[in-house]
C-alpha positions as CSV (number, residue, x, y, z in Angstrom):
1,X,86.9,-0.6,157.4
2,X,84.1,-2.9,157.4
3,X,81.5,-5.0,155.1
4,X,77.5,-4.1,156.2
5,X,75.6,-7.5,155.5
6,X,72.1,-6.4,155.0
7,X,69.2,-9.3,154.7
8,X,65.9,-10.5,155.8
9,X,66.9,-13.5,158.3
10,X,69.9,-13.3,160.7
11,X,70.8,-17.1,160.2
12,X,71.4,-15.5,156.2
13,X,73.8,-12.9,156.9
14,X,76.0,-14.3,159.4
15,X,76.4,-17.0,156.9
16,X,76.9,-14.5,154.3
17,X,79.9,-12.4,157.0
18,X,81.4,-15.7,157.4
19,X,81.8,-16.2,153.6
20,X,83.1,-12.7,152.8
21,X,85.0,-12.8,155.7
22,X,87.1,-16.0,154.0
23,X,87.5,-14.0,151.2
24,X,88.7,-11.1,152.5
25,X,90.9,-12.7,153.9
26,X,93.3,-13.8,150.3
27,X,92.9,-10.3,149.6
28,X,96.6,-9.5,149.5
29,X,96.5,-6.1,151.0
30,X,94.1,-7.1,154.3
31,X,95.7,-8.4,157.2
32,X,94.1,-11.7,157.6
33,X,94.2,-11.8,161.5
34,X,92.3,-8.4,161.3
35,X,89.1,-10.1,159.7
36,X,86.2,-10.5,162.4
37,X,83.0,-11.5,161.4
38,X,80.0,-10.6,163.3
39,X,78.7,-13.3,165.5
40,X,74.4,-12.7,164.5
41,X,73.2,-15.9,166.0
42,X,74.7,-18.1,169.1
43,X,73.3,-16.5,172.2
44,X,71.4,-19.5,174.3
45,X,67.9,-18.2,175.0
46,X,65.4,-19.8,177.9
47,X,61.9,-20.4,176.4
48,X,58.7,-21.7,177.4
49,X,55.8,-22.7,175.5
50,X,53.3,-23.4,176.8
51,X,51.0,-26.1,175.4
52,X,47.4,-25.5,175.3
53,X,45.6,-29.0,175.3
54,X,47.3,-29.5,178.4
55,X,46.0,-26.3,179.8
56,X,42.4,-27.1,179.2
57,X,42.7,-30.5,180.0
58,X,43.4,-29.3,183.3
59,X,40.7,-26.9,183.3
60,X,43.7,-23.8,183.9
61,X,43.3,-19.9,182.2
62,X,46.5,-19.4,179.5
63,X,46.7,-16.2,181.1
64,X,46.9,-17.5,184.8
65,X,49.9,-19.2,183.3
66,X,51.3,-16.2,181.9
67,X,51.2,-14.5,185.0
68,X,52.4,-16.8,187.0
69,X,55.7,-17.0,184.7
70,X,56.1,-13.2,184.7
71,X,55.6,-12.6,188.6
72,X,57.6,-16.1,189.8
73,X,60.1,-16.2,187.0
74,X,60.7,-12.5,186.0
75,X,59.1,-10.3,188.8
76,X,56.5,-7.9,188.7
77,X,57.0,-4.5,190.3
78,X,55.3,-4.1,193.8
79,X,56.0,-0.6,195.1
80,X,58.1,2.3,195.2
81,X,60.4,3.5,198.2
82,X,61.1,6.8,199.2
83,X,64.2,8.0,200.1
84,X,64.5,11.4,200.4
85,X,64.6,12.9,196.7
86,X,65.3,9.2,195.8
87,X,63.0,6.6,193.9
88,X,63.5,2.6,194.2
89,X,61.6,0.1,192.5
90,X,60.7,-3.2,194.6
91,X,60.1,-6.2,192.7
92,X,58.8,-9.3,193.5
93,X,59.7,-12.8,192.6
94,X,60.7,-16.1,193.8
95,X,64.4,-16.7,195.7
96,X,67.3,-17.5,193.4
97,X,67.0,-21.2,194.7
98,X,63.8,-21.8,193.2
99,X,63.9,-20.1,189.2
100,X,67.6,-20.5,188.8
101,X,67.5,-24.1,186.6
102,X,65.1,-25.2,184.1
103,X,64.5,-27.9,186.8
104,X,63.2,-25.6,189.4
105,X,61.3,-23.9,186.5
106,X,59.7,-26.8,185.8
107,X,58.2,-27.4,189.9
108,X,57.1,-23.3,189.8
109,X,53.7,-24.4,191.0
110,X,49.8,-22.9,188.6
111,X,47.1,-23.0,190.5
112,X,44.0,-25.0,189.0
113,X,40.1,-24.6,188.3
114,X,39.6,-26.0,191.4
115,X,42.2,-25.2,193.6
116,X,44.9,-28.2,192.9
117,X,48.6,-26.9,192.6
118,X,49.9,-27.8,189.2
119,X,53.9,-27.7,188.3
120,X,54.5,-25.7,185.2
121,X,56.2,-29.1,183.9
122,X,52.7,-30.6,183.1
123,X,51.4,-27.2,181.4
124,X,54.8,-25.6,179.0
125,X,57.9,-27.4,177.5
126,X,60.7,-25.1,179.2
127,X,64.2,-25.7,176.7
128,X,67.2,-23.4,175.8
129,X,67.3,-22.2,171.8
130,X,70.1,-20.2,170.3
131,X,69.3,-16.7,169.3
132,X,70.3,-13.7,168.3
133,X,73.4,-12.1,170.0
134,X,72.2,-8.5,168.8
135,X,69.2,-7.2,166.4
136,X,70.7,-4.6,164.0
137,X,68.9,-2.9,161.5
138,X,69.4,-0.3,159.2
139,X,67.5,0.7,155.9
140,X,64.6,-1.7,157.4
141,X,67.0,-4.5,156.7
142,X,68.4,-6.7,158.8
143,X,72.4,-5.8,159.7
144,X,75.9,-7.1,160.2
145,X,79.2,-6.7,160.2
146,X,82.6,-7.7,158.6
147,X,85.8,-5.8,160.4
148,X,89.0,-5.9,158.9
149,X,91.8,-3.6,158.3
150,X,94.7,-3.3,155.8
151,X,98.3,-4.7,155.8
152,X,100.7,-1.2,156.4
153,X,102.0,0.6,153.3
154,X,98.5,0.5,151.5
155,X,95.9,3.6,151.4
156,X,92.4,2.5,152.9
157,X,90.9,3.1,149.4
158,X,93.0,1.0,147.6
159,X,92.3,-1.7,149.6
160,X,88.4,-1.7,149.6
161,X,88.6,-1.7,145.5
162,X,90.5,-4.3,145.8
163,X,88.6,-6.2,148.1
164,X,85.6,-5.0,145.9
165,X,87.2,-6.4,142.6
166,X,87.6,-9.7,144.2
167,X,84.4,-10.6,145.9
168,X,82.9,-9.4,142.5
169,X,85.1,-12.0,140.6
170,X,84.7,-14.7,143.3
171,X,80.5,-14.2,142.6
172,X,80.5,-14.0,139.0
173,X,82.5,-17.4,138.8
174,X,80.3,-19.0,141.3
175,X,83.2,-19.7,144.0
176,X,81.2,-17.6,146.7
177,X,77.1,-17.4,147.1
178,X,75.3,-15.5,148.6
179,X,71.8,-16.5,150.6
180,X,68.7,-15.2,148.1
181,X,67.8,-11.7,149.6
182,X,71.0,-10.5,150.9
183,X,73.3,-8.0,149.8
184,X,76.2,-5.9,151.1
185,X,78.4,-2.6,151.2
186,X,81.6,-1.7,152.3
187,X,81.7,1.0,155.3
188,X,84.2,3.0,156.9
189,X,86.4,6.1,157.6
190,X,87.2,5.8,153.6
191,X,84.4,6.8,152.7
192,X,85.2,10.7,154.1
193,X,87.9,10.7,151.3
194,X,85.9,9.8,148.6
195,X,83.4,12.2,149.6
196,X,86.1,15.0,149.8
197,X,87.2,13.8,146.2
198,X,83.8,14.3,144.3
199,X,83.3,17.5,146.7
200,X,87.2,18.7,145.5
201,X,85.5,18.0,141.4
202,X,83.6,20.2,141.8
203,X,84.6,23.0,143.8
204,X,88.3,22.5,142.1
205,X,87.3,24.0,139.1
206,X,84.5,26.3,140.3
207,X,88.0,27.9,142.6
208,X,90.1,28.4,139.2
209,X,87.6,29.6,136.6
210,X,86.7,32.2,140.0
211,X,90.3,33.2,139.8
212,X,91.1,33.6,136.3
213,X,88.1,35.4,136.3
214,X,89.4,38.1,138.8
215,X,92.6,38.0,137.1
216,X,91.0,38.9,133.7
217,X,88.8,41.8,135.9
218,X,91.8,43.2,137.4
219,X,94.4,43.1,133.8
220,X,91.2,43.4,130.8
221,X,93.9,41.2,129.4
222,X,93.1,37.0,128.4
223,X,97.0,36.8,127.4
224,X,98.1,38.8,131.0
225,X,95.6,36.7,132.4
226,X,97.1,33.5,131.2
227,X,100.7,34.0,132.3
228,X,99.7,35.0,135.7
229,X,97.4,32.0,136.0
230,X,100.3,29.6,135.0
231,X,101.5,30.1,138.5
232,X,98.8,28.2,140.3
233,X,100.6,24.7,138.8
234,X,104.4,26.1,139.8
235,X,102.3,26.5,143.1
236,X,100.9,22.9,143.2
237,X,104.4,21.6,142.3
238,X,105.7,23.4,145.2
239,X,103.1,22.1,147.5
240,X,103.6,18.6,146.4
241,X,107.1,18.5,146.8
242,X,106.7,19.9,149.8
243,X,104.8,17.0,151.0
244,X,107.3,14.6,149.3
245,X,110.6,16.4,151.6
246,X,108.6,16.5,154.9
247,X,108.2,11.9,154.4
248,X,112.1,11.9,153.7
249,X,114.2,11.0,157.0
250,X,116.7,13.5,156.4
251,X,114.8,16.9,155.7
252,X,115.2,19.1,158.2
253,X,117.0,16.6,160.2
254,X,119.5,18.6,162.3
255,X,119.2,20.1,165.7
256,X,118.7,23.7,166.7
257,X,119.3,24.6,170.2
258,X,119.4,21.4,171.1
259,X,116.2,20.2,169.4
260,X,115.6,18.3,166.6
261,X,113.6,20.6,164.0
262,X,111.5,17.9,162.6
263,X,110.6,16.8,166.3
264,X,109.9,20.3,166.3
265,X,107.5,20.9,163.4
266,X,106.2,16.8,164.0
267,X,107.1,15.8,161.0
268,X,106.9,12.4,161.4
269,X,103.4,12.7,163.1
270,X,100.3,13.7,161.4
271,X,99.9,16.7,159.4
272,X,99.6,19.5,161.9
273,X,98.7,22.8,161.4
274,X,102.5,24.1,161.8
275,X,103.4,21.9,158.7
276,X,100.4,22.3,156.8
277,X,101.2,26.6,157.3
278,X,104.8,25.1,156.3
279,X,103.3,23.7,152.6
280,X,101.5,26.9,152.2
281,X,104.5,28.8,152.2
282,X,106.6,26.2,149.9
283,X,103.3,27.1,147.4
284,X,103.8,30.6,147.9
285,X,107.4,30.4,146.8
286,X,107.2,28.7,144.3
């Protein structure tokens, strides 16, 4: 389970994860030590900018600059190697020794208007800034993430509502803000079964008026109809209850040839198809 932070600046929503992520965190059903925040902005970034009085002053093209920054610094491609159905890039650049330090950066030599060597010290400001550890987007909007998962005994829906209810509350007495612009959703494998409830209202009902109707074809009888169609609720109970012996230790709990039946039937896995064949039968009989 998860919050998606949307906003316009990434310095907003991490601000906004780490908020939500404190709050998510009294919720009493989340496991506290299961909240992780997305880390937006932290990643040190190398930039130069390059400072254009300087470069007139010393009579030197901005775009001489720029290439000498992308071929020294990052490398241009040179050629292509052939070997056999294989294709290599060679790129060219300066040894390790001489980019590897903002120092060394800084004596990467431009040549001048009339042929002087200038270090790139006297034309840019070279300096780390911290940046964006990834760029997410989604509905044009800027994008992160809050990740956290619930304490055991409590059913994935239940503990977004409550997570829901609370952050509300928190917002409406002012105890948590959020940046101007920004605005969040929760996200995750819940949201499959409330999908598969507002499918089930509608096709629920569609499946029994469809078989009272082919009970009333078949007996020309409403009343006839009606007593048969009081089954499908015996049928329900049956299925229910089956599902209600199957999480008891001791059904089925006794060994047949040496085996253990619910070990057999995996019971105490996930539902598999031998116990969900199991439940249809309990709803036949009853």
């Amino acid at each position: 389970m998860g919050i998606k932070i949307f906003g316009n600046r990434l310095e907003d929503i991490e601000a906004a994860g780490y908020r939500l992520a404190e709050v998510l965190k009294t919720v009493s059903s989340v496991a506290a030590e299961a909240v992780v925040p997305d880390r937006v902005v932290g990643k040190p970034y190398l930039e130069i900018n390059i400072d254009r009085q300087k470069v007139a002053r010393h009579g030197v093209n901005i775009r001489d600059v720029q290439d000498v920054i992308e071929i020294a610094l990052g490398g241009i491609r040179a050629t292509t190697t052939v070997e056999g159905r294989e294709r290599y890039p060679v790129r060219v650049r300066y040894a390790r020794e001489s980019r590897d330090s903002v120092e060394a950066m800084q004596r990467v030599l431009v040549p001048g208007a009339a042929g002087e060597q200038i270090p790139l010290a006297q034309l840019a400001t070279i300096e780390y800034i911290r940046g964006p550890q990834e760029i997410k987007s989604e509905d044009n909007f800027l994008v992160s993430y809050v990740l956290f998962d619930k304490k055991p005994g409590f059913a994935e829906v239940e503990v977004v509502e409550e997570a829901d209810r609370l952050i509300k509350h928190f917002i409406s007495t002012g105890q948590l803000t959020l940046p101007s612009g920004v605005h969040y959703k929760f996200s995750g494998s819940y949201e499959n079964q409330i999908r598969f409830q507002k499918r089930l209202m509608m096709i629920l009902p569609m499946s029994l008026f469809m078989l009272f109707m082919l009970l009333y074809f078949q007996f020309r009888s409403i009343t006839l109809s009606l007593i048969v169609f009081s089954a499908v609720p015996v049928a329900w109970a049956g299925g229910f209850i089956g599902l209600w012996l199957i999480a008891q230790p001791w059904f089925f709990n006794f060994p047949v040839f040496g085996e253990n039946v619910r070990d057999l039937l995996h019971f105490d896995s996930m539902i598999t198809p031998k116990i969900i064949t199991f439940i249809y039968w309990l709803m036949l009989a009853g």
